[in-house]
ROTORVO-35983 format. One record per atom (N, C-alpha, C): z, y, x. Coordinates in steps of 0.05 Angstrom, whole numbers, plus 5000, padded with zeros to 4 digits. Each point is the difference from the previous one (the first is absolute). Layout:
! ROTORVO-35983
ZYX
...
END
This chain:
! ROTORVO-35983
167560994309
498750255009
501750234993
500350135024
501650244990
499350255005
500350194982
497950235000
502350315003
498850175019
501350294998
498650134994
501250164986
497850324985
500450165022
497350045009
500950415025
499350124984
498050044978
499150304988
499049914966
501450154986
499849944970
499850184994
497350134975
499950204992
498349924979
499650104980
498150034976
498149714997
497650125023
497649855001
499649915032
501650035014
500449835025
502649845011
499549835011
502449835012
498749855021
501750035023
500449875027
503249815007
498249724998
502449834998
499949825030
502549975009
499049815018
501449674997
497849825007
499449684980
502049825032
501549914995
501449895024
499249684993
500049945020
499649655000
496649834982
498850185001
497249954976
497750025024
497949834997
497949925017
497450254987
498349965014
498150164997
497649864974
501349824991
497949784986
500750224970
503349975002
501450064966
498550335003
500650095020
499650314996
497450135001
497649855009
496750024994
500049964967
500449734990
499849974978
501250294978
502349995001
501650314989
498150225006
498950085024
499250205005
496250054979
499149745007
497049974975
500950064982
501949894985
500650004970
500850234998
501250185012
501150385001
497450154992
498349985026
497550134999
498249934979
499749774992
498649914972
501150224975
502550044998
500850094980
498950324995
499550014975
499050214992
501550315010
503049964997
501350175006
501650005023
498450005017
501149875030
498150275016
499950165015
498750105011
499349985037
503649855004
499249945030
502749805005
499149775009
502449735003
499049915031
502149875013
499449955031
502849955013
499249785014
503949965020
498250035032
502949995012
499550045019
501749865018
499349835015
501049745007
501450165026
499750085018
501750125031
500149915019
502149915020
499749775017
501049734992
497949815003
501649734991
502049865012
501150095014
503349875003
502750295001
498550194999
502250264990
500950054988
496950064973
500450254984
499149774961
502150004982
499249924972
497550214995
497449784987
498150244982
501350174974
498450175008
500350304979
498149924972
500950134986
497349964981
500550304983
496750114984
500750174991
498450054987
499750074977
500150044963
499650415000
496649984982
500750324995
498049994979
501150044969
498850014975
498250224993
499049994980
499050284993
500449954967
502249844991
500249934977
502850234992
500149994963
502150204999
502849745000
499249744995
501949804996
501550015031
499050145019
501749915026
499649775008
500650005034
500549755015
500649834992
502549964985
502549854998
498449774989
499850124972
498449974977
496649735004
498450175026
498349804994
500349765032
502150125013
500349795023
501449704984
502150044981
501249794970
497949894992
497850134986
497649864987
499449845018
498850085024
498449795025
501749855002
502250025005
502049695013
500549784976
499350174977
500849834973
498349834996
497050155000
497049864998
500049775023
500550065024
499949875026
501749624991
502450154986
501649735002
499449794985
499650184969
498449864987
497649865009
498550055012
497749845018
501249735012
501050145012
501849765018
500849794979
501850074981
501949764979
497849884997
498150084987
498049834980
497849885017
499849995025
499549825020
500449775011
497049814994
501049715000
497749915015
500049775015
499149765018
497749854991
END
């Protein structure tokens, strides 16, 4: 999965997610909005054979974007590892 930054600032970021299904990026997007210091998370998928989804991140935390989009993917993976059959 490969990812471009269009807009980085403080407490927002607009990345766009190349090659990633809409399955990975619902999941990401719950776990944003759950978060306490998340104030508005959401991708935006485009045309499906054009355009890679957007996704985009806007905190109201003083820790910044950066900061709690790391926590979610950390918590996320961890989920994942310790997942068994």
């Amino acid at each position: 999965m490969g990812v471009t930054v269009l807009l980085k600032e403080k407490n927002e970021l607009r990345l766009r997610i190349i090659g990633e299904s809409h399955t990975a990026l619902q999941v990401l997007r719950e776990q944003l909005n759950n978060h306490k210091d998340v104030d508005y998370a959401n991708y935006f998928p485009g045309h499906p054979e054009l355009d890679d989804p957007e996704f985009y991140i806007r905190t109201t935390s003083k820790a910044g974007v950066e900061k709690v989009l790391t926590a979610i993917i950390s918590g996320m993976a961890d989920e994942f590892d310790n997942a068994s059959l």
